[in-house]
C-alpha positions as CSV (number, residue, x, y, z in Angstrom):
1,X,38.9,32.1,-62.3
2,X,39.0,28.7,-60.3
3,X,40.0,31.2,-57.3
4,X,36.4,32.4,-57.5
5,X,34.8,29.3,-57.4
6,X,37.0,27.3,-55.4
7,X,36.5,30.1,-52.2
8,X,32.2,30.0,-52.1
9,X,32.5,26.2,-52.0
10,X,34.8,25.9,-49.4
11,X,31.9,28.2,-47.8
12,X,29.3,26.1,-48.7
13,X,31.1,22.7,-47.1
14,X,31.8,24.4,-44.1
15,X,28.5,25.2,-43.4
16,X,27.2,22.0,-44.3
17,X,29.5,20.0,-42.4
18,X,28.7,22.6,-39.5
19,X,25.1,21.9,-39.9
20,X,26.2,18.5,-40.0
21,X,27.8,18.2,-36.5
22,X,25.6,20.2,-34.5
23,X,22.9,18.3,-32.4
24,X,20.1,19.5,-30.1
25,X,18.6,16.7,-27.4
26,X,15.6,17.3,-25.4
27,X,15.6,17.3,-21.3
28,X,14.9,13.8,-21.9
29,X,17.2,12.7,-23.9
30,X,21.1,11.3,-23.7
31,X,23.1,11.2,-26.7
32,X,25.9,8.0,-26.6
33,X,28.8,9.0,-28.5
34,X,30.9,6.8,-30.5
35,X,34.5,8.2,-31.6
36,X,36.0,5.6,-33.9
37,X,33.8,3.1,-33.3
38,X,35.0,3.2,-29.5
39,X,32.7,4.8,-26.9
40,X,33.6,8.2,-25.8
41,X,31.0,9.9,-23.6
42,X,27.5,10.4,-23.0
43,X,25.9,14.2,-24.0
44,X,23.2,16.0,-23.9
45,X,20.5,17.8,-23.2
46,X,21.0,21.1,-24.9
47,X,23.3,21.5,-28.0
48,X,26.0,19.1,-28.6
49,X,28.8,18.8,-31.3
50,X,29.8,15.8,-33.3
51,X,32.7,15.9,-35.4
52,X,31.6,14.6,-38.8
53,X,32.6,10.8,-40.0
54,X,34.7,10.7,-36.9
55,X,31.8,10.5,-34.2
56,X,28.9,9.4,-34.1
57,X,26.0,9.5,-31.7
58,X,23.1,7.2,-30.4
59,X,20.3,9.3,-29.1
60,X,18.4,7.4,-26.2
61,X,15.3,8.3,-24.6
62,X,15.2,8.6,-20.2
63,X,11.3,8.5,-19.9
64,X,9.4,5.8,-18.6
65,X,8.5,3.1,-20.8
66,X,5.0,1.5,-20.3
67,X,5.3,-2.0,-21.8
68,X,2.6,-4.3,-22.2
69,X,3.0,-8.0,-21.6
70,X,0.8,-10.0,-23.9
71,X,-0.6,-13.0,-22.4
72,X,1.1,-16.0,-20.8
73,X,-0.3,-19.1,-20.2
74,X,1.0,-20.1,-16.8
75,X,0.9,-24.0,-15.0
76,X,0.3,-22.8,-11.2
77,X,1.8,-25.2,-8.3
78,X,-1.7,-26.4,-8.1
79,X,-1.7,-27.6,-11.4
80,X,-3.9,-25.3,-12.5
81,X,-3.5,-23.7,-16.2
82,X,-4.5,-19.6,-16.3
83,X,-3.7,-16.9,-18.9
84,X,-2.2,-13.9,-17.1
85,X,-0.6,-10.5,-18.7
86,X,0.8,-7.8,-17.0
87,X,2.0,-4.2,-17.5
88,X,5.2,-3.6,-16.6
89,X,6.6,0.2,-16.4
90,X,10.4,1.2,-16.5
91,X,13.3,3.5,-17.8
92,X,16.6,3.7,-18.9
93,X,19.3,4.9,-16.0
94,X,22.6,4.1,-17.4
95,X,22.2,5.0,-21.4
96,X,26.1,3.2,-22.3
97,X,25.0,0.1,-20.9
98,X,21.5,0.3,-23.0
99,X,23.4,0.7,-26.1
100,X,26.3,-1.7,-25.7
101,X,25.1,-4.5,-23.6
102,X,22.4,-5.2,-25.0
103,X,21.1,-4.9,-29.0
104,X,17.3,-3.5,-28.2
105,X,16.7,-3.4,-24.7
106,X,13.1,-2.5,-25.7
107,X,12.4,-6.2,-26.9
108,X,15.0,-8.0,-24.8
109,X,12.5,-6.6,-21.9
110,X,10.0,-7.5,-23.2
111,X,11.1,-11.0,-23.8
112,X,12.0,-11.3,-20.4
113,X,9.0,-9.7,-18.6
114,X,7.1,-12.6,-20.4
115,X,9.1,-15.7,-19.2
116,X,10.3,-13.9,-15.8
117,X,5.9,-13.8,-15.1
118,X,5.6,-17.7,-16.4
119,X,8.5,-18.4,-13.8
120,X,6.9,-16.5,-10.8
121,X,3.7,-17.3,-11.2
122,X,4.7,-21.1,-11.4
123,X,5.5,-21.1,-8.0
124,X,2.1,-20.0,-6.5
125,X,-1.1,-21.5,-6.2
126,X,-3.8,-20.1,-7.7
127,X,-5.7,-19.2,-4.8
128,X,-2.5,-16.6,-4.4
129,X,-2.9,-16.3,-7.6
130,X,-6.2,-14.3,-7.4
131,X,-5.8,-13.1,-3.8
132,X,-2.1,-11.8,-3.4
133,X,-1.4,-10.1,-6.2
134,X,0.3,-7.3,-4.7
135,X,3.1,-9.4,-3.3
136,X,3.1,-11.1,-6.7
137,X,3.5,-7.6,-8.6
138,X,6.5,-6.7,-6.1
139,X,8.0,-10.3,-6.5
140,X,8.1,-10.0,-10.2
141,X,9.5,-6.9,-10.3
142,X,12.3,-7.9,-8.1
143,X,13.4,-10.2,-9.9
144,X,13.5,-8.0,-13.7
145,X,14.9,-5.3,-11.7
146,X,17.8,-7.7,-10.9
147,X,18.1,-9.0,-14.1
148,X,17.7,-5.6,-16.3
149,X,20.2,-3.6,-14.0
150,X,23.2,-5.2,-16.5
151,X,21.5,-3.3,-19.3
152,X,21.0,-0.1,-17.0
153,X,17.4,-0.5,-16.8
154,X,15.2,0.4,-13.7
155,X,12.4,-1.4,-13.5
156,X,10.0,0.2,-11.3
157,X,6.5,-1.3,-11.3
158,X,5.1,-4.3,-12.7
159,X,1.2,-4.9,-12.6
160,X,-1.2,-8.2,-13.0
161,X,-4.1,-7.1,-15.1
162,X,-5.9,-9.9,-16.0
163,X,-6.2,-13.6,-14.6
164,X,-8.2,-15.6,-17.6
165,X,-9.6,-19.3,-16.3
166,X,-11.6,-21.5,-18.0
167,X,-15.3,-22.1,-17.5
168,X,-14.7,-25.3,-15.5
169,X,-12.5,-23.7,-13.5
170,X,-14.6,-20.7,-13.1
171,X,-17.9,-23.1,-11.8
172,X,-15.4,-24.9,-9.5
173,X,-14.3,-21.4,-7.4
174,X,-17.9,-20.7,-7.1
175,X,-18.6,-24.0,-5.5
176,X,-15.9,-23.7,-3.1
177,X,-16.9,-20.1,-2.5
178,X,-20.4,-21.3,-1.6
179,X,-19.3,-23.7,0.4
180,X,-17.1,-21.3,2.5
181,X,-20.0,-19.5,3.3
182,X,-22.1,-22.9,4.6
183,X,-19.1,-23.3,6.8
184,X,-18.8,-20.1,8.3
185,X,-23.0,-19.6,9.0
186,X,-22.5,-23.3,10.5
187,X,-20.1,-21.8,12.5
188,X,-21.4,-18.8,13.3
189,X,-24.7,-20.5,14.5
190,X,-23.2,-23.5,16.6
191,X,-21.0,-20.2,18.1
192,X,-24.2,-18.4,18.9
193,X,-26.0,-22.2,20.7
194,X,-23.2,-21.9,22.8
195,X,-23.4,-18.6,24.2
196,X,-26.9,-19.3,24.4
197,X,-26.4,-22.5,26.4
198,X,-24.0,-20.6,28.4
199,X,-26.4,-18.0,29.1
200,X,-29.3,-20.4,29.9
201,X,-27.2,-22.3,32.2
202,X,-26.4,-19.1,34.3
203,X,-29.7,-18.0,34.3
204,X,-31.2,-21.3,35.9
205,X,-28.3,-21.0,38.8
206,X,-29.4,-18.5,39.5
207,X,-33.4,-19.2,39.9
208,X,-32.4,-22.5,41.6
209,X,-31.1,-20.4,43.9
210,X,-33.2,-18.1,44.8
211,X,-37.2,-19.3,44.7
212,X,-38.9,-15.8,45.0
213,X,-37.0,-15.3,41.3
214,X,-38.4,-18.9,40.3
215,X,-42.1,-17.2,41.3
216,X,-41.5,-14.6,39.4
217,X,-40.7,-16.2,36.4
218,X,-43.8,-18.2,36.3
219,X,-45.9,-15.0,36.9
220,X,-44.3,-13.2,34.2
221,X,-44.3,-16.2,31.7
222,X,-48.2,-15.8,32.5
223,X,-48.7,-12.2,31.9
224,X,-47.1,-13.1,28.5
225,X,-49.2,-16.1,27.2
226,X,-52.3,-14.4,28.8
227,X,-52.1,-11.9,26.0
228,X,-53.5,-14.4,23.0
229,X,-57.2,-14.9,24.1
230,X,-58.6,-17.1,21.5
231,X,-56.3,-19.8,23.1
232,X,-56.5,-22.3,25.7
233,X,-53.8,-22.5,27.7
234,X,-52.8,-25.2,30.4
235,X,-50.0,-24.1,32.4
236,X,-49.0,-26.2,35.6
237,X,-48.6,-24.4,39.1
238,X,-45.7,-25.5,41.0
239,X,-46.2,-26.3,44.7
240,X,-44.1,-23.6,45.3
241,X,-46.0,-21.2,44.3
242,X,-49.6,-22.8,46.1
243,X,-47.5,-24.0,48.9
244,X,-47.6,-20.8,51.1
245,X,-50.9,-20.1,50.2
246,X,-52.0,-23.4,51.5
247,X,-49.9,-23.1,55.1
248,X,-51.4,-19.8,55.4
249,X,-55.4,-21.3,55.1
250,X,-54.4,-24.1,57.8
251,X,-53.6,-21.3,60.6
252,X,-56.5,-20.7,62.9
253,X,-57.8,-17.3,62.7
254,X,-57.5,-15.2,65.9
């Protein structure tokens, strides 16, 4: 009579305990098995099998991670106080070394993506700040790549997303912005005086040499002024221009 019993719940355990062991992991996802407490091997994807109370298994997942870095307030070289927070993306590569090194690599990122920024940041101005931020990005993420690889971590991009200043701060770029500008028009205008002056210089050489051109001059500076009738005009005549006039009224006629 126990017989009868004793043979269906044998049954019943076995499947239970076969239910029990059988695990199915995803394309993206690593199972770390523990036999004993000691670390066996890494499994998956596809169907693995754990023998019950013996091993067991920590499942870890291979995609990328998009982790967002709240805001840091960060002392420039300058001296110059800014909030800044970043986005930084990455992955798991070795999944034994995210499970034993390191309790939650999920928040031990995290924590140092925050001071790893404060550091970096710390050692540029804020004028490099605002206008490098692509060499920043790669800096940072050099240095949490280096740091993370212990935990099997690949950090693969890290982003600036926002550079917060204060108002004052805010009024002072736009002054030096401004005056940017004044400098470069200055510039840009004493530039243009001297390749005017240049130009002017060349162009009386050349009259002085030559006094037919210095004639012509004069008679096309008339034609121009001549144009504007309801003006009076006084406009001295060189004796080079009356002078061959005059030799050729002395001559006797023949």
């Amino acid at each position: 009579m126990i017989f009868d019993y004793f043979i269906p719940a044998v049954l019943v355990l076995v499947i239970v305990l076969a239910f029990w062991s059988l695990r199915v992991l995803r394309e993206y996802e690593r199972g770390v098995v523990f036999q004993l407490g000691r670390f066996w091997l890494v499994k998956g994807p596809g169907l693995i099998i754990l023998i019950p109370v013996i091993q067991q298994m920590v499942k870890v997942d291979l995609r990328i991670v998009v982790l967002d870095v709240p805001p840091q307030d960060v002392i420039t070289r300058d001296n110059v106080s800014v909030k800044v927070n970043a986005v930084v993306y990455f992955r798991v590569v070795d999944p034994q070394k995210a499970v034993i090194q390191v309790a939650d690599f999920l928040n031990a990122t995290s924590q140092l993506a925050q001071t790893t920024l404060r550091a970096v940041l710390g050692k540029h101005e804020l004028d490099e700040l605002l206008a490098e931020r692509e060499r920043l990005n790669l800096d940072i993420q050099k240095t949490l790549d280096t740091q993370t690889d212990a935990w099997g971590i690949k950090v693969s991009t890290v982003e600036i997303k926002h550079v917060d200043l204060n108002e004052s701060m805010v009024r002072a770029i736009a002054r030096q912005a401004e005056a940017e500008r004044e400098r470069r028009a200055k510039v840009i205008h004493a530039e243009g005086e001297l390749q005017a002056s240049d130009k002017l210089l060349q162009a009386a050489q050349i009259l002085s040499q030559r006094a037919e051109a210095m004639q012509l001059r004069y008679l096309q500076t008339l034609t121009n002024i001549s144009g504007n009738k309801a003006t009076t005009i006084v406009f001295p005549v060189p004796m080079d221009l009356i002078t061959p006039l005059l030799e050729a009224m002395k001559k006797p006629k023949t």
